[in-house]
C-alpha positions as CSV (number, residue, x, y, z in Angstrom):
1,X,82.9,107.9,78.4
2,X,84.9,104.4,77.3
3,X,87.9,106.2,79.6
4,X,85.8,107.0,82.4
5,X,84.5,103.5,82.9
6,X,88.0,102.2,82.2
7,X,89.2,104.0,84.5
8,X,86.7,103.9,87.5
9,X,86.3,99.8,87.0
10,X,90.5,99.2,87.1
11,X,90.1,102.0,90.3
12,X,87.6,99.5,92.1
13,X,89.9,96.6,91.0
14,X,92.9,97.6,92.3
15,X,90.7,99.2,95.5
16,X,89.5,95.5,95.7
17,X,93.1,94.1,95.8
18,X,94.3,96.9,98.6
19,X,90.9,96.3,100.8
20,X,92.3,92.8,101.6
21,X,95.6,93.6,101.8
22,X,95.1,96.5,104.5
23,X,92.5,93.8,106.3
24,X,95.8,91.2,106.8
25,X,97.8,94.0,108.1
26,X,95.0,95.2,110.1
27,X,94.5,91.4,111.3
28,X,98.3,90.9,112.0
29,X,98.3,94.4,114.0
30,X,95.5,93.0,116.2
31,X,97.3,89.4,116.6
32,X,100.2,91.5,117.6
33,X,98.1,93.9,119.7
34,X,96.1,91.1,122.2
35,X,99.3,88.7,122.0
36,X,102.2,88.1,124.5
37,X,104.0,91.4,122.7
38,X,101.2,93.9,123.4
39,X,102.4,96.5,120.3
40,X,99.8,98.3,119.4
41,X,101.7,100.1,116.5
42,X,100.6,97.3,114.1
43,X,97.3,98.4,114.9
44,X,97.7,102.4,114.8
45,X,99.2,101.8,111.3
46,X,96.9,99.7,109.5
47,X,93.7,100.6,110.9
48,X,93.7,104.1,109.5
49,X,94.8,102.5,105.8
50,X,92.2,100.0,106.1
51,X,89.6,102.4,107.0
52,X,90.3,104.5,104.4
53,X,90.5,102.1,101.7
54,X,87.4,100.7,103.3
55,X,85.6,104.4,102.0
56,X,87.1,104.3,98.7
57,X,86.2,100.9,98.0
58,X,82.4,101.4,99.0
59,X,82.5,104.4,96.7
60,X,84.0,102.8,94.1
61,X,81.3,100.1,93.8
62,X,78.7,102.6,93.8
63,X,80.7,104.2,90.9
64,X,80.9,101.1,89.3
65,X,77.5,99.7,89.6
66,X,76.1,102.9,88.4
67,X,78.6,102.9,85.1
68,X,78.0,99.4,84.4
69,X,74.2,99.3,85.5
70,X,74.4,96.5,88.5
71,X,71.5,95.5,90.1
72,X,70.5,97.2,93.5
73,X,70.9,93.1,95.1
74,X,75.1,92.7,93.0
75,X,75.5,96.6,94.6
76,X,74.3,95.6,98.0
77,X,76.3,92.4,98.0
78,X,79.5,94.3,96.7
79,X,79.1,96.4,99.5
80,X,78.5,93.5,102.2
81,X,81.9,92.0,101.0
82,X,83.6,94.9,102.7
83,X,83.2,94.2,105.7
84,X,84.5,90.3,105.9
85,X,88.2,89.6,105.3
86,X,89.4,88.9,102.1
87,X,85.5,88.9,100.7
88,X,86.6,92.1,97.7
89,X,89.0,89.9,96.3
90,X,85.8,87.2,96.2
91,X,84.0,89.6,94.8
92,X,85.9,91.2,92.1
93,X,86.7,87.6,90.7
94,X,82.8,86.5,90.7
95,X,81.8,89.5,88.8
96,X,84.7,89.6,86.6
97,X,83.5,86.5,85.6
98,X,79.9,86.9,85.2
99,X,81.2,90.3,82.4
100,X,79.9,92.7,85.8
101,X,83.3,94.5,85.1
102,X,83.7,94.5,81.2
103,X,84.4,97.6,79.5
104,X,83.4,97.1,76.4
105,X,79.8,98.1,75.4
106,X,78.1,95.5,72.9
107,X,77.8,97.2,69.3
108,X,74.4,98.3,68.4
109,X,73.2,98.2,64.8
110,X,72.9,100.8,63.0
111,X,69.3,102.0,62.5
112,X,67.7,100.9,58.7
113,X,68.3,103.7,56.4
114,X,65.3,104.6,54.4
């Protein structure tokens, strides 16, 4: 299960990272799009990436919340961040600092024998 939630929470981070990235080529497609040039090939490139990354990042929360036991209010926020520019990358760092993204499970001790 360690591999699992190692895996899934570095899947969300790097999903994080991508989000924003495809949302300032999306952006500079639209600048490009509505300016003097009127390409819209910025656009019909980035806005399928961005959408798509935009689905894998909301599943990847959910993923991620359940594996590391968010609340329902860090879940709904990690989802809200989606949808302003740049907000993931926000994200990611605030709950990688709060432990939200840790992957190491405290030890328990072991039960009293006897």
């Amino acid at each position: 299960m360690a591999v699992v939630r190692e895996t899934v929470t570095r899947l969300f981070v790097v999903a994080a990272i991508a989000e924003a990235i495809s949302w300032a080529g999306l952006l500079a497609g639209m600048a490009v799009k509505y300016g003097p040039p009127g390409n819209e090939l910025g656009v019909q490139i980035f806005g399928p990436i961005h959408g798509a990354l935009f689905v894998a990042y909301g599943a990847l929360v959910l993923a991620v919340a359940r594996l590391h036991r968010w609340s329902l209010l860090a879940t709904a926020v990690a989802l809200a961040c989606a949808v302003p520019p740049f907000a993931t990358i926000a994200f990611e760092r605030w709950a990688r600092r709060r432990g939200m993204l840790s992957v190491t499970q405290p030890t328990r001790e072991p039960a009293p024998v006897g």
